[in-house]
N, C-alpha and C positions, 0 to 999 in steps of 0.2 A: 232550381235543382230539379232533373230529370228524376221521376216518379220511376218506381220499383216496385213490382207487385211480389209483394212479401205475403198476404196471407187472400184468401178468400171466405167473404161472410157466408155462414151457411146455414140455416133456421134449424134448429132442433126440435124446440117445441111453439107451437102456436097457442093464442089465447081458447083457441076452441076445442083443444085438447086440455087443457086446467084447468077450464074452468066452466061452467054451464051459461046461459043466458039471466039464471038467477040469482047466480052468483054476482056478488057487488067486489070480494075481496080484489084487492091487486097484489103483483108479485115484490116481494120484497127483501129476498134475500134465498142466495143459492149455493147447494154443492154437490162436489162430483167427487166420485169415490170409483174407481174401475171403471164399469158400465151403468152403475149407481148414479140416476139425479134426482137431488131431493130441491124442492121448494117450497120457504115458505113465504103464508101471504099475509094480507093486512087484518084477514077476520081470522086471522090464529090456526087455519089449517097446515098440514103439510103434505104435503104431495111426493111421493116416490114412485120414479120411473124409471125406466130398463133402457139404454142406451144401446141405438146395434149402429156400428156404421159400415158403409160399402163404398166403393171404389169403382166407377162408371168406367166402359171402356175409352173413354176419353180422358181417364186419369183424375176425374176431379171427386168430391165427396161430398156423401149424403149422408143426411143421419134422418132414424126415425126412433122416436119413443113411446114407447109400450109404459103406459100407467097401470099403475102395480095396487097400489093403497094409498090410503089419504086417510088424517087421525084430524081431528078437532082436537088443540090441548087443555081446553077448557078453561081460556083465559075469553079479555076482552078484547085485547090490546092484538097489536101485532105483532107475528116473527121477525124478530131483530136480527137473529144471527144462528146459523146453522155450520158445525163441524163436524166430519165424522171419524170415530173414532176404530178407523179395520180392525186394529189387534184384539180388540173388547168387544167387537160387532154391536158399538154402540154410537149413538147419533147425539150430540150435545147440542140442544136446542133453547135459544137466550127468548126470554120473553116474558114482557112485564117486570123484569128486573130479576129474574129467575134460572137459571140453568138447569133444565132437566136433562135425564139418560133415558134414553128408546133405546128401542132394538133397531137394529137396520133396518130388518128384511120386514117386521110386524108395526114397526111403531109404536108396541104398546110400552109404557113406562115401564122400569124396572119394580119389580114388586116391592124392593124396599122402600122406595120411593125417596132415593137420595137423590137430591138437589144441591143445589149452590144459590144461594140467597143474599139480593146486595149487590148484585152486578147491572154495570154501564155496556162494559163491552168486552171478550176476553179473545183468546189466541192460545194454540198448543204450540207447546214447543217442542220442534221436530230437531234441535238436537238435545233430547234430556240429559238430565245430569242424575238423576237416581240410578238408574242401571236396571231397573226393574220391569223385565218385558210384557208383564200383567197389569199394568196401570200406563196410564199419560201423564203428561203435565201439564196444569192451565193455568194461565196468569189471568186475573182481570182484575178490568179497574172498578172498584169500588162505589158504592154510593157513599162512604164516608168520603168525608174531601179529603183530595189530598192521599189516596191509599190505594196501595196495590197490593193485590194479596195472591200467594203461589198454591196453589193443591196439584193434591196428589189424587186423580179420576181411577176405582175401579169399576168393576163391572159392574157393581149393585152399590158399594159405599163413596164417597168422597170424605180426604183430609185435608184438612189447612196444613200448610206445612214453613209458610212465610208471610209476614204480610210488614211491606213498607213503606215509608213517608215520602212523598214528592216534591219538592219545593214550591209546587204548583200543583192547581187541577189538573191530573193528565186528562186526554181527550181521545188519544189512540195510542195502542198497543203493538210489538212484534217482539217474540223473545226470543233466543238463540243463546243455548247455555244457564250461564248465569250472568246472561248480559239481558237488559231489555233497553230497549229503544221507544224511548217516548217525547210523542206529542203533548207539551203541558198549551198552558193558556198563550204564552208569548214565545217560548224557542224548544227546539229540540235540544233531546239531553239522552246521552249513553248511561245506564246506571248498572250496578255491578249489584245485585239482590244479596250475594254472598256475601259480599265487604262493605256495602255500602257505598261504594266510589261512585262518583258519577263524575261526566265530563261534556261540559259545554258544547254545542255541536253548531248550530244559527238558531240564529233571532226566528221568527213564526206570529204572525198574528192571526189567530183563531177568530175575532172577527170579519176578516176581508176574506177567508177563502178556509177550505176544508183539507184538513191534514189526512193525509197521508203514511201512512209507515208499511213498507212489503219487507219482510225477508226474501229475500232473492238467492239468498246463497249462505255457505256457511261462514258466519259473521259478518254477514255484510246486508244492509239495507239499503232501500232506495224509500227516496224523501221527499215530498211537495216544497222545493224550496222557494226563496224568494224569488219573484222577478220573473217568473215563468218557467223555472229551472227546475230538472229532474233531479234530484244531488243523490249521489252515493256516498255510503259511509261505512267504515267497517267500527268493531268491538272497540277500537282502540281510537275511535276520534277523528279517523283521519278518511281521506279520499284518492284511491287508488286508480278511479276513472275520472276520465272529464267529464262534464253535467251535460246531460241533453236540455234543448229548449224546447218546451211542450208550451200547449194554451196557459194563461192566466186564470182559466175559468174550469182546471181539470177537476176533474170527479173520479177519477178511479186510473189508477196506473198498474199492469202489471210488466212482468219478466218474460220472454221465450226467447232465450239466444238465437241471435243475436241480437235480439232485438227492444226496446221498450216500447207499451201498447201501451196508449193514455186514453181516457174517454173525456168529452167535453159536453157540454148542451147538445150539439150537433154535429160531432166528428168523431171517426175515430183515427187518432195517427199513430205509426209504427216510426221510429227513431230509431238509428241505428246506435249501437255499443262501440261498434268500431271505429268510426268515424264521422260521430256523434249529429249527424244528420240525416232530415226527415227524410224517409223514403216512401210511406205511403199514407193516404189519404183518403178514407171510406167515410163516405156520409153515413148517419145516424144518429138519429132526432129521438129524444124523449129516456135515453137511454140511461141508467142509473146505477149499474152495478158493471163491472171488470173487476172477473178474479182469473190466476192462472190455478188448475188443479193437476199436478203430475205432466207440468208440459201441454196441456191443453187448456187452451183460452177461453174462457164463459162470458159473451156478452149479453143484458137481458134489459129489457125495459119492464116497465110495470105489465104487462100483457103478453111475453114471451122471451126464449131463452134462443140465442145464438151462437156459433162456435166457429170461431177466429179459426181456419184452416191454412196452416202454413202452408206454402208451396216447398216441394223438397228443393235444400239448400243449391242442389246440382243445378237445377232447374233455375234457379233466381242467377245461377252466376252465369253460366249456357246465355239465358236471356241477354244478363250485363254486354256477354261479349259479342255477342250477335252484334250489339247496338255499338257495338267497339268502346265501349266504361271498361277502359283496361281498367285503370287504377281501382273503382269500384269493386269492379268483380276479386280482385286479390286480395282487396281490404275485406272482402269477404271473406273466398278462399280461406285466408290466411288466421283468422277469428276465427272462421271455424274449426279449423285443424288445431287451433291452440285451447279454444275456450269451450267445446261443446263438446261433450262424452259420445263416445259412438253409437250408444243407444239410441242417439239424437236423428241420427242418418237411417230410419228405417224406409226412405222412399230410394236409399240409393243403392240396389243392388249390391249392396258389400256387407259381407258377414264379419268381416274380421278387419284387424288395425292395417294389416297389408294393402287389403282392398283399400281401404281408406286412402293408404299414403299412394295408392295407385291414381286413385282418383284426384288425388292434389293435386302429384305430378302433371297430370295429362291437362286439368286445371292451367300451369304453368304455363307450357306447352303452348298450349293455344292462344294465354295472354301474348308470349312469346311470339308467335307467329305474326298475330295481330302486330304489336311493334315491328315488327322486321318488314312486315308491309309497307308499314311507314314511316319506312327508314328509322327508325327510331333506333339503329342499332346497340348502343349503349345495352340500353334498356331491355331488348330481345336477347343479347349476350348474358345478361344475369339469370334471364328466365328460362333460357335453354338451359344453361348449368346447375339452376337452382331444380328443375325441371327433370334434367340429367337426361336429356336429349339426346338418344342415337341419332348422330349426326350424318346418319345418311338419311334422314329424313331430308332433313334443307340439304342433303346435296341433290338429290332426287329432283330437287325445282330449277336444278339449271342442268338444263340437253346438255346430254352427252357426257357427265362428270363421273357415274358413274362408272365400273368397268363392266364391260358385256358379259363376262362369266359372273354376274355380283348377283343372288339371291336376294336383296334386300326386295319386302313389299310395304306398298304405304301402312301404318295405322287404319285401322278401323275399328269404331267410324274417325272420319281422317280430323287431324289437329288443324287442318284447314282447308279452304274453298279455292285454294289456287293450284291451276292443273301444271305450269310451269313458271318460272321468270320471268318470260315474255308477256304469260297472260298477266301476273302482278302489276309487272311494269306499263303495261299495256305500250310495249316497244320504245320506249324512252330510253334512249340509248343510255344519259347521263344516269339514269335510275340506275340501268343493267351493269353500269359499269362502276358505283358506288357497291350495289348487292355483291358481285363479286370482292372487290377490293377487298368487305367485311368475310367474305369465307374464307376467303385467304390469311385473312387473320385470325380468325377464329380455329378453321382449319389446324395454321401454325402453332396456336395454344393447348389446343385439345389431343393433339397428336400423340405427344410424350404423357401422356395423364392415362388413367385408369377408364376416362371417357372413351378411349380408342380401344379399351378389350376388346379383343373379337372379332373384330374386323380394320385393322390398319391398314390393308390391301386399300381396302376402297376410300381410306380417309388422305394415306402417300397418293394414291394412282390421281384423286379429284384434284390433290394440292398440285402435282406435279401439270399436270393440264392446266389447270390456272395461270401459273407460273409462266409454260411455256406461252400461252396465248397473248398475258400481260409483257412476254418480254421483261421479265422480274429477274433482278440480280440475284435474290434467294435461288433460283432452279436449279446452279452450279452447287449451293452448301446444301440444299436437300439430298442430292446424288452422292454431293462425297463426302457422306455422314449416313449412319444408319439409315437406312428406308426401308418400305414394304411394295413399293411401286410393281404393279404388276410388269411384266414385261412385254406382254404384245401388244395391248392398249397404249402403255406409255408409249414403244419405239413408235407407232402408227401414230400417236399425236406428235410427236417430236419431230420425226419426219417431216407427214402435214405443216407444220409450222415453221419447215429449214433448222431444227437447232440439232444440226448436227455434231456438234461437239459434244452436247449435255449429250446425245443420243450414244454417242463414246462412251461416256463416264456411264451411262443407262448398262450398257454392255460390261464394261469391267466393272460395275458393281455385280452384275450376274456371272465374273469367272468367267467373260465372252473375251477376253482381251485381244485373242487375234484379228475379231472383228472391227473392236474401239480402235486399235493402231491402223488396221485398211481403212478406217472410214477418215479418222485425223490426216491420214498420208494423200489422201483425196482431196481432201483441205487445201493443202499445204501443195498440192499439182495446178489447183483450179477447177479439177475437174468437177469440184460441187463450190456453194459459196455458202459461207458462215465467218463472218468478222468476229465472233465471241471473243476469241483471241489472235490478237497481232502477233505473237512467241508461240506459235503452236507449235512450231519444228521445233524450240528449245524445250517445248513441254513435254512432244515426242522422245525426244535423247533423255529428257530427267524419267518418264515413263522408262523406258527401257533399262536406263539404267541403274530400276530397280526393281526390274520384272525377274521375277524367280523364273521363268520360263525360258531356257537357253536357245529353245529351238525360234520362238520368236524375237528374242533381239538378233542370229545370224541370220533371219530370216528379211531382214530391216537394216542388216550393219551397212550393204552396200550404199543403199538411199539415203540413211543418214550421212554416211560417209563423201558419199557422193555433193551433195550441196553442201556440205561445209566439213574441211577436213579436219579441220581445229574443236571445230563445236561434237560433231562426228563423234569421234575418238572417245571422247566421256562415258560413251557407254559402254567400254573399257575399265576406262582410268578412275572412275569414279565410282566406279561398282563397291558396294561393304565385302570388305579383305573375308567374310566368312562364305559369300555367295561365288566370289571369283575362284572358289576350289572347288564348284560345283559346276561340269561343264564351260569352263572357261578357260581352258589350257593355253598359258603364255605361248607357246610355240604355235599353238592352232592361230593365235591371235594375228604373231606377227606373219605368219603367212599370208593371213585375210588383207594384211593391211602392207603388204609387198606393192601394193598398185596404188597407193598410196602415199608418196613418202614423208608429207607433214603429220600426219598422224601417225607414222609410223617411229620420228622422231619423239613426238610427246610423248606415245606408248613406253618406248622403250628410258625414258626420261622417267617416266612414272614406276617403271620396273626399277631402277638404279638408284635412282634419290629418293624417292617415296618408299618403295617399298623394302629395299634395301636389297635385292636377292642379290647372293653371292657367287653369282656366276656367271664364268668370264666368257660365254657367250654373247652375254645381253652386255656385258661392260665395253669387250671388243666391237661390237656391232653398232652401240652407239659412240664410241670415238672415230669407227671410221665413217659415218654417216657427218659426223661432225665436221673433220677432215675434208669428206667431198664440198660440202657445203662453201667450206671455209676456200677451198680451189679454187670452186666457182665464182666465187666472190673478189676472190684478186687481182688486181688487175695486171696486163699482160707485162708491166715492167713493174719487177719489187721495189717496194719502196716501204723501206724499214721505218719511217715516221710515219707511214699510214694511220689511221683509227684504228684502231681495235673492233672487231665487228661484235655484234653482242655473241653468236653463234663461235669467234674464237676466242672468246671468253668463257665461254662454257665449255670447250674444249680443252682448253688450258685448266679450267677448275677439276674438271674431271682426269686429265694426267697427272692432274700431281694430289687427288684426295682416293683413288682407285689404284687398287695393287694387283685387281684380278686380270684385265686387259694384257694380250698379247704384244708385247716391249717391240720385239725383234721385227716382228711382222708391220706394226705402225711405224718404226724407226724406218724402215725399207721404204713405207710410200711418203715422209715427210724428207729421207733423203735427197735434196737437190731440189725441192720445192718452195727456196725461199720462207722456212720456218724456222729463224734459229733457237727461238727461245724451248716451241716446242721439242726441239732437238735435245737445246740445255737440258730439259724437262727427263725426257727419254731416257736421257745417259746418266741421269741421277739416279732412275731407277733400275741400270746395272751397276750403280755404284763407281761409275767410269767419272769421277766425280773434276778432276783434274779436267778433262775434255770438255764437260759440261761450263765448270770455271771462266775455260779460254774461251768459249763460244761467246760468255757474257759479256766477256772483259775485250777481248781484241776481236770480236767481230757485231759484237752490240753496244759495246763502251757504254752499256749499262749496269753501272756500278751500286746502284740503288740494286737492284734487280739481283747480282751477283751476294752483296748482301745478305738479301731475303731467301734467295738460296742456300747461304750455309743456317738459315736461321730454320728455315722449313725442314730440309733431309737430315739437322740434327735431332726435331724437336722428339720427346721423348726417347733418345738417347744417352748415355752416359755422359760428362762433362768431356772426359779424354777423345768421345769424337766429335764432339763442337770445336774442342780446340783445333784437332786436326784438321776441320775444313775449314778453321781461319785463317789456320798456317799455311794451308792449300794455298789460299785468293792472298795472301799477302805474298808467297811468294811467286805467283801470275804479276801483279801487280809490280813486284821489283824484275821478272823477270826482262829477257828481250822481246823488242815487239814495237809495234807500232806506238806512237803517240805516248812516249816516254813521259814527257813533263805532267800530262794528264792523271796518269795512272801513277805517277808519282805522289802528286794531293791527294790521289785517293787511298793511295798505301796510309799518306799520313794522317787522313778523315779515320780510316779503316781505324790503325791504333790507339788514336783518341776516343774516337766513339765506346768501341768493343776491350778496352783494356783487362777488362776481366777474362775474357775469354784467352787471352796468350798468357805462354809462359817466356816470362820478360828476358829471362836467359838467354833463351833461344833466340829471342827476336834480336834483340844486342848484335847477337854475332852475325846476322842476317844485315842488321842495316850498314848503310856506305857509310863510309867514316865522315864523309863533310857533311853529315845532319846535325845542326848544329841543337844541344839543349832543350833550348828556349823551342823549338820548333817540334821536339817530341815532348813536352812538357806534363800537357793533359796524360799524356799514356805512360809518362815517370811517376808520376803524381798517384795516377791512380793504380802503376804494378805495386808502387813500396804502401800506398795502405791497405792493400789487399794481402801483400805480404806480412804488416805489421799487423791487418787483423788475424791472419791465418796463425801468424807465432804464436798471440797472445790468447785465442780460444785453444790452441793447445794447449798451453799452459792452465788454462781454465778446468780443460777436462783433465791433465793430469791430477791439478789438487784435488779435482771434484772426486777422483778415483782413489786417490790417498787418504781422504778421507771414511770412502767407504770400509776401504781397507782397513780401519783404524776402528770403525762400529764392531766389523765381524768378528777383529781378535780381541775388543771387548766383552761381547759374547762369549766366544770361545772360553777365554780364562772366567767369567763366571760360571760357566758350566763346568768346567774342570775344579772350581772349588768347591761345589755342594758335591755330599757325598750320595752313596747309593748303598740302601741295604736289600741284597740280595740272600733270598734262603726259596727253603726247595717246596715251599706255601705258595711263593710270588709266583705269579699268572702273566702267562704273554698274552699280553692284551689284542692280541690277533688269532691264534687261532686257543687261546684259554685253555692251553695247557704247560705244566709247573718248569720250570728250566732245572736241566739235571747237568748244567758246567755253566761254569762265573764265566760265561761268553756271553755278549747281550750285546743289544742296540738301543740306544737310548735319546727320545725323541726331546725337542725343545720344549714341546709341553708336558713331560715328566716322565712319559708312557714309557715300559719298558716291552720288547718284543726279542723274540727269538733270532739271529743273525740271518736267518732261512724266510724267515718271515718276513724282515725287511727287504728282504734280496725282489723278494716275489712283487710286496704291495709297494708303494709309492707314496698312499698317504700317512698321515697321521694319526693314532690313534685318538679320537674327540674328548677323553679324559682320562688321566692321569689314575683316577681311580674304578674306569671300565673295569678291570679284574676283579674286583671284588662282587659283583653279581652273582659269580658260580655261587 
């Protein structure tokens, strides 16, 4: 394990300062109070000195002490044990089995001359439980066996206030509350003074090695355990840290977060809390006492007193990271921000909690960096965010990412030693191009987040240069979706880089759109090259045709129009029905598209069917564009089994579903053109229905067709004109003419089929006398059950009628039997005043009204007994 300089040894007091040449005593026990050090020694003196320390311009520490007094207590024996007690400016001093009270500052004993008599060894307890700011509390162990007894220390008197049984000799003492923590003969035990409780903690053999017991904190101790183990323990039994491993041979362990200080014959080691291992290692031989007093560490031998000087915590992690102990240094960091009060931080320039979390951050930061050097991105990803990373810091390390108008300046002093990427990288292309991949990601993450306040300009503009440079499919959904991309940086790298399309969508996301269309329309010439998209001209026509901007789609209509007439045209036809009233006048349009004539067909196609306008303009305009077509298409000799072209199939759909189109004017150019259906069509719509007929029948002898014609120009008319135009075609069909026998099956398909529609009468007297029965059968069959249905639903509806008839003079004579009492009290229940003549109207539901009254209203009045209200 790499070594951590956590503390530096500092001398306080020397043997030549305590003691004289004649002096035999040695030191034996120490405390610190403020600037107060008191010691006592093995010939019963005590010594009190004035502690000053200072601060070298090289940051490190000195202490000197000023000897104050020194008292003989008038024993033989030595000072065992020294506490002082601030709030009572008294000093409790163990010795010979004795506890006396001094003064601090004189030493001299309290006048009353209270003691405590019968002690091994004692402890105050710094959380009390009396509540009494004029006295302490001390526990000690007893010279009875087996006994610990609690008082209550004032200024001048002492009270017993507890004294309890052990299961054992204890041998060391720490109290906290009403809990004490004792060392007996073989294990540690939790004991409760107040209840008696106690709770088993580990086994301990007081033979092999010297117990141990520190309060460290509030209810919590640290232990000499087995095996070489530092153990902690709280009130309650249990262990809330991992154990450090210290010598087998320690002698003195205390606390200064983060850290634990143990002393051995010959060392002293510092143990980490956080991550439970040794980090440093100061020799020192002969050394017998380690105590912490308020955060400061007292090491002393029999001949002088030392003082464990932390290095500030900034400074131990600064170092970590120098040496790149990321993990180290966080485990630091990170303990300390959780477990050490900010009092703790007086070497790091920060007065307040802010400072504090400033200085974590930038902590982070630099672990951060360090990862990201090496490659470690994962890892540098959590510690910028944890860190909370203006993220132009890292973009700042790769040339050029920033934007030229950007204000960002590094940190200082900086979160790192690297001047760019290249220098990181030291030109490894594969480094340079993993670094980027990750800001690209990270970039993409931080973006949408609260991490990009303040500056999005420079976090869009880096991403969008990344992008372009990687040739990254994101750089099309950066652009068209919210961004902050500045815009003369970005089009200059886009450019630089050929992506002239993104460089489009760069522009129409700035409201530039007449540029994005000239630059795409450049594309789409040759005159620059960008493959991004193969469909750019279709992207071109969907772009316009939904550019709110009128002046640039006519600006574009011919070029569109021009390379593809069909595709062209959409930016028309496809335009939202709210935008085409704005600057798009149908007429202006077909103008434009006069030089055009397939797109001037779909246009007008989009006008008629789609959008349905009612005007015989656009309906005449496109049947005769339909009509030319259809010319052109025929060939120089007619031939009435031709195919059907699809274009005179839309011509035909549209003469016979449009009623707006010019008859007379189309009937003139389809005259003598070898169109007879269209003809048929025509003369249907002057109702020249007969002409129409014959056209089908003896010059098309299509009968199917003749058919469909009376089925089409009747539809939605009365039953008496379907009849009429089948009376028509039947009698075409028996009339003279060509191809008699023909048109004769089809008279008799005709009546079979449609029998509903003739009146069978008529037709009778119509047909030749030699059609034998059996040959008009279907059409006999089906005039007599349409007649037998017809007689018998009249008959249906007249009973249905005779019985209504039969309800209402039901009604009637019940209401003519009840009588009606009428006097000059009764109230017209309409306008509720009295009837002065036996004239009245009288409703079904009882009401009676005025004859004037009913004349006027219509309804009813809602009850019979409305009048009685007045």
């Amino acid at each position: 394990m790499m070594s951590t300089k956590a503390f530096t040894l500092v001398p306080a007091i020397e043997r030549e300062q305590l003691l004289s040449d004649r002096d035999r005593g040695l030191l034996e026990c120490v405390e610190c109070c403020g600037r107060n050090l008191y010691v006592g020694t093995s010939d019963c003196f005590v010594y009190h000195f004035l502690l000053e320390e200072k601060t070298l311009p090289g940051g490190s520490a000195t202490f000197t002490a000023t000897r104050q007094l020194h008292r003989h207590l008038g024993f033989k024996k030595a000072v065992s044990e020294l506490r002082a007690a601030s709030a009572l400016s008294r000093l409790l001093v163990l010795c010979d089995g004795c506890i006396s009270l001094v003064h601090m500052l004189s030493l001299e004993p309290v006048p009353s001359g209270a003691r405590i008599k019968g002690a091994t060894a004692f402890a105050l307890n710094e959380n009390p439980v009396s509540g009494d700011p004029f006295c302490v509390e001390v526990c000690i162990i007893s010279v009875k066996r087996r006994t610990i007894q609690v008082f209550l220390v004032y200024e001048d008197r002492v009270q017993i206030v507890r004294e309890v049984s052990t299961p054992e000799q204890p041998l060391a003492v720490a109290v906290d509350g009403h809990f004490l923590c004792l060392a007996l003969t073989t294990q540690y035990i939790i004991l409760n003074y107040s209840t008696g409780a106690a709770q088993d903690l580990f086994p301990f053999c007081s033979e092999e090695r010297r117990p141990i017991v520190k309060r460290i904190g509030r209810q919590e101790f640290l232990l000499a355990g087995p095996g070489g183990l530092g153990m902690f323990a709280t009130v309650a039994g249990i262990s809330q840290r991992a154990p450090v491993r210290w010598s087998e041979n320690v002698i003195g362990a205390a606390v200064c977060f983060p850290y634990v200080v143990a002393l051995d014959d010959e060392f002293i080691t510092v143990h980490s809390m956080l991550d439970q291992q040794q980090k440093q290692t100061l020799p020192f031989k002969e050394g017998h006492i380690l105590q912490d007093f308020e955060g400061r560490v007292i090491v002393a031998t029999s001949k002088g007193v030392y003082i464990l000087v932390p290095l500030p915590l900034e400074k131990q992690i600064q170092d970590l990271l120098a040496s790149h102990r990321v993990e180290e240094a966080l485990v630091l960091a990170k303990g300390a921000r959780r477990n050490i009060p900010k009092e703790k931080f007086q070497d790091f320039d920060c007065s307040s909690q802010v400072a504090l979390m400033v200085m974590y951050r930038r902590i982070l930061l630099q672990a951060g960096f360090i990862q990201f050097a090496q490659l470690q991105f994962l890892e540098a990803k959590e510690l910028f965010r944890s860190g909370q990373l203006d993220v132009r810091e890292l973009i700042s390390l790769y040339p050029l990412l920033l934007p030229t108008s950007s204000s960002f300046t590094r940190s200082h002093p900086p979160l790192h030693e690297f001047a760019d990427l290249n220098q990181l990288t030291q030109g490894d292309q594969d480094k340079v191009a993993k670094c980027k991949r990750f800001l690209m990601s990270y970039l993409n993450e931080v973006r949408s987040t609260e991490v990009a306040n303040g500056y999005k300009e420079d976090i869009d503009t880096a991403l969008l240069k990344l992008y372009a440079e990687a040739d990254h499919d994101s750089l099309l959904d950066l652009l068209v979706t919210e961004n902050f991309c500045l815009l003369p940086d970005s089009a200059a790298w886009l450019e630089k880089h050929k992506k002239y399309f993104a460089l489009g969508l760069l522009y129409h996301y700035n409201h530039q759109d007449a540029a994005a269309v000239q630059l795409w329309v450049s594309i789409v010439n040759g005159d620059i090259q960008d493959s991004t998209r193969s469909d750019l001209y279709e992207y071109i026509v969907d772009f316009l045709t939904y550019s709110t901007d009128p002046d640039l789609v006519w600006r574009h209509a011919d070029w569109v129009l021009q390379r593809s007439q069909e595709v062209g045209v959409q930016v028309f036809t496809k335009r939202p029905l709210d935008e085409q009233q704005s600057g798009f006048n149908p007429d202006d349009i077909i103008s434009c598209l006069k030089k055009y004539p397939q797109a001037l067909v779909k246009y007008l196609e989009h006008l008629v069917t789609e959008r349905r306008l009612q005007k015989e303009e656009y309906h005449t305009h496109l049947a005769v564009l339909y009509l030319d077509e259809v010319l052109q298409q025929r060939p120089c000799t007619p031939d009435k089994d031709a195919e059907v072209t699809e274009t005179q199939a839309k011509l035909r759909r549209l003469l016979q579903e449009s009623d707006l189109y010019r008859v007379h004017f189309l009937m003139d150019r389809t005259r003598g053109a070898g169109l007879p259906l269209e003809s048929a069509i025509l003369h249907g719509k002057l109702e020249q229905h007969e002409e129409a007929l014959r056209i089908l029948v003896h010059e098309l002898a299509d009968f199917p067709a003749a058919e469909d014609y009376c089925l089409w120009r009747s539809e939605g008319r009365d039953p008496s004109y379907r009849q009429r135009l089948f009376h028509l075609l039947l009698a075409v069909y028996l009339g003279p003419g060509p191809a008699a026998p023909t048109r004769t099956v089809a008279a008799v398909d005709l009546l079979n089929r449609h029998a509903v529609e003739f009146d069978a009468a008529q037709v009778l007297q119509l047909l030749p006398g030699t059609w034998s029965v059996q040959l008009l059968c279907p059409f006999l069959m089906g005039a007599m059950r349409d007649s037998i249905h017809a007689r018998r639903t009249t008959q249906v509806a007249v009973g249905l009628a005779r019985s209504e008839n039969l309800i209402y003079k039901y009604d009637k004579m019940k209401l003519k039997g009840s009588s009606v009492r009428l006097s000059d009290k009764k109230l017209c229940q309409m306008c509720q005043n009295p009837f002065l003549e036996p004239v009245f109207v009288r409703y079904p539901n009882g009401g009676l009204v005025h004859t004037h009254c009913a004349a006027s209203r219509h309804t009813e009045p809602s009850s019979p007994s409305a009048g009685a209200r007045t």
